[in-house]
C-alpha positions in Angstrom: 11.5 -3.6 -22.5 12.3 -5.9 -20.0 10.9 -9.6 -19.5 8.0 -8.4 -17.0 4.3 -7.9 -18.3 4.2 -3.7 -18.3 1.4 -4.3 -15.4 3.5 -7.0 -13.5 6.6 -3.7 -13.6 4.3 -1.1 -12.8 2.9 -3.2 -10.1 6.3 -3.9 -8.4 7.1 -0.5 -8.5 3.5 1.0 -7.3 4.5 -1.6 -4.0 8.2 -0.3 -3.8 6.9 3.5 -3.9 4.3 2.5 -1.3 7.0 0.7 1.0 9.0 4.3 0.7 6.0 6.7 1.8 6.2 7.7 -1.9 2.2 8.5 -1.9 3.2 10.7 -6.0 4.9 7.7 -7.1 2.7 5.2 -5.7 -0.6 6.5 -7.2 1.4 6.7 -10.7 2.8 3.6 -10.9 -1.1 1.9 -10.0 -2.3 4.2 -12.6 0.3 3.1 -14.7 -0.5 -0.4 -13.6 -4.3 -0.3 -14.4 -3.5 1.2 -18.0 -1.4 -1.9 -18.7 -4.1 -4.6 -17.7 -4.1 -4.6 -13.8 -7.3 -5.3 -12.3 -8.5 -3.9 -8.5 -8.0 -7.5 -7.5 -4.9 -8.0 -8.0 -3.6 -4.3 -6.5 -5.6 -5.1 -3.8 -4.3 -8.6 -3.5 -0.8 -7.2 -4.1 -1.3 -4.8 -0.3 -2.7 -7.4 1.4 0.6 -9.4 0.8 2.7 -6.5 2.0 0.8 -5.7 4.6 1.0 -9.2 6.1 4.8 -8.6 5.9 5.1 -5.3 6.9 2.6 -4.4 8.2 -0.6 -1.6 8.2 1.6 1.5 7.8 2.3 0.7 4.1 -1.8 0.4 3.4 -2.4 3.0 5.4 -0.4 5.7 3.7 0.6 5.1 0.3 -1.3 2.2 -0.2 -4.9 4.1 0.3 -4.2 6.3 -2.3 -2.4 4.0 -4.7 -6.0 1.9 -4.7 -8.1 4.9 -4.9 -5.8 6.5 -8.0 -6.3 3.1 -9.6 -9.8 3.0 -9.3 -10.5 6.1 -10.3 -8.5 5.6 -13.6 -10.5 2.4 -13.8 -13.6 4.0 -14.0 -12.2 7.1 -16.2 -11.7 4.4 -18.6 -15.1 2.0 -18.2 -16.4 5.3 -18.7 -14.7 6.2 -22.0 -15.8 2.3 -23.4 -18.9 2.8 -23.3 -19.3 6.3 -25.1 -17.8 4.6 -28.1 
């Protein structure tokens, strides 16, 4: 219940998880993230920043899955919309 959109939180912490090898956590929090209003864009947006700062390692491990998790979701859901 804090002052941060839920996606903007989940977001943060899908970065943080990422920055800690936390591949679980990661792939959560952009699940998380996409079920509060987070678009592909902007999670992909969001690793291209880190990845500028700190480099490929954080894509390449967590990151990876993170955006694959989230797009998966994504679709899970696209798919459920239109059955109704």
């Amino acid at each position: 219940n804090g002052h941060l959109p839920e996606k903007t939180s989940q977001l943060i912490s899908t970065i943080l998880d990422s920055l800690d090898d936390d591949v679980t956590g990661a792939k959560a929090h952009a699940v998380a993230a996409i079920e509060a209003g987070l678009t592909i864009e902007e999670l992909v947006e969001a690793f291209v920043i880190v990845t500028i700062v700190k480099g490929i390692n954080v894509l390449c491990k967590a990151g990876v899955e993170a955006i694959k998790a989230a797009e998966e979701r994504l679709q899970h859901l696209n798919s459920a919309n239109e059955t109704k």
